[in-house]
N, C-alpha and C positions, 0 to 999 in steps of 0.2 A: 618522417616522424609519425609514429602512430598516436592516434588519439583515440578515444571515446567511443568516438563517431563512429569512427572504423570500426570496430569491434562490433559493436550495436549491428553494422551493416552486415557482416561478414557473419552474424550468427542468425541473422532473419537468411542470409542468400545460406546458410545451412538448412535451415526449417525448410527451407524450400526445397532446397535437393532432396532433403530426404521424404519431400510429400510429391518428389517427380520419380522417384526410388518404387518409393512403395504403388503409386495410382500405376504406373510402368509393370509391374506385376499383376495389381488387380486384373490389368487390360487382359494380360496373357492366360491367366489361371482359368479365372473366375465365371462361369455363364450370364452371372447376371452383377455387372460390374459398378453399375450406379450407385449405390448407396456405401461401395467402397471408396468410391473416388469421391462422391457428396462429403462421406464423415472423413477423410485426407484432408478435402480442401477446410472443413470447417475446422476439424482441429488445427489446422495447421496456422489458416487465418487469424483464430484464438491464438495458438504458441506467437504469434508476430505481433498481434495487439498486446498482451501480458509482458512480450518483453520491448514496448515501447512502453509503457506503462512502468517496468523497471526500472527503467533507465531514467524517465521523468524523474520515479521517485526516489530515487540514488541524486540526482540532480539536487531538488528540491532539499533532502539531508543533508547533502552539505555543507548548506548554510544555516543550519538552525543548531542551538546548543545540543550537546551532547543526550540530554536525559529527553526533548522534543525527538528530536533525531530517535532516538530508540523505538519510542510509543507511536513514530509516524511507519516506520521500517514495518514494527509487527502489526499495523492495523493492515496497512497495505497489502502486506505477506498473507492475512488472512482473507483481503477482499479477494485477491487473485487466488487464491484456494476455492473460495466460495465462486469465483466465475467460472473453473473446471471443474468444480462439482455439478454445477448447475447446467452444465454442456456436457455432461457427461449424461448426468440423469434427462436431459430432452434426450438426449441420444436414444437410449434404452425403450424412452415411450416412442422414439419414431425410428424403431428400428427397421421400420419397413421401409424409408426413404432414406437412412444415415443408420452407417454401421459404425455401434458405439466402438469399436474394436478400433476403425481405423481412425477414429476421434480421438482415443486413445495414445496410438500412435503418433499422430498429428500433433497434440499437446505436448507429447516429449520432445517432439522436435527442439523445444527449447531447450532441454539438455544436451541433445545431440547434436545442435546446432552450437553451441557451447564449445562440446568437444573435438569441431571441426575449425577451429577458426587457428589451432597451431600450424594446421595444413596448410590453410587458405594467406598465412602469411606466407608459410616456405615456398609457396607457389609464385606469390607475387611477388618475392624477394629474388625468386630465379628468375624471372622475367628483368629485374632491373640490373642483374650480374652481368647480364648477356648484352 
């Protein structure tokens, strides 16, 4: 039975494949690789707190009336906006130690940790066929 949990789990073990994707290229490319793989891990760390953070506060909405639940949804939506803004722009002033670029990247991860998690069941579903 899938729950929650699962989910939650299986879209942070996204955010992280694709911050082992992307630091996995920097190595290969890049002469001077540090500040690709610093701004991967920090955004990426960000995308996994933001969506532990979501998931609280999806938790906590569901038990409050309808019109709380709304006004808690969008204060929320808007803190986590303002904590990727605010990681974005460190970023920029310390671009010499963290490349806002792969910070960048690293934040989506929660998107695209998102859109990995239909995979990461048919994965684990072939595993329990067998």
């Amino acid at each position: 039975m899938k729950t929650a949990k699962t989910s939650l789990w299986e879209v942070i073990a996204g955010i992280w494949i694709l911050a082992a994707v992307v630091t996995a290229v920097s190595l290969m490319g890049i002469s001077h690789p540090v500040p690709y793989v610093l701004g991967e891990i920090a955004g990426s760390l960000a995308a996994m707190l933001l969506m532990l953070e979501l998931y609280h506060s999806v938790d906590v909405e569901l038990d409050l009336p309808e019109k709380r639940a709304v006004s808690h949804s969008r204060l929320h939506a808007i803190l986590r906006s303002c904590v990727e803004l605010a990681l974005l722009v460190a970023a920029f002033f310390a671009a010499e130690w963290i490349s806002p670029y792969t910070v960048l990247i690293g934040l989506l991860g929660r998107k695209f940790g998102t859109l990995l998690v239909p995979l990461m069941e048919r994965i684990r579903r072939r595993g329990k066929d067998e």
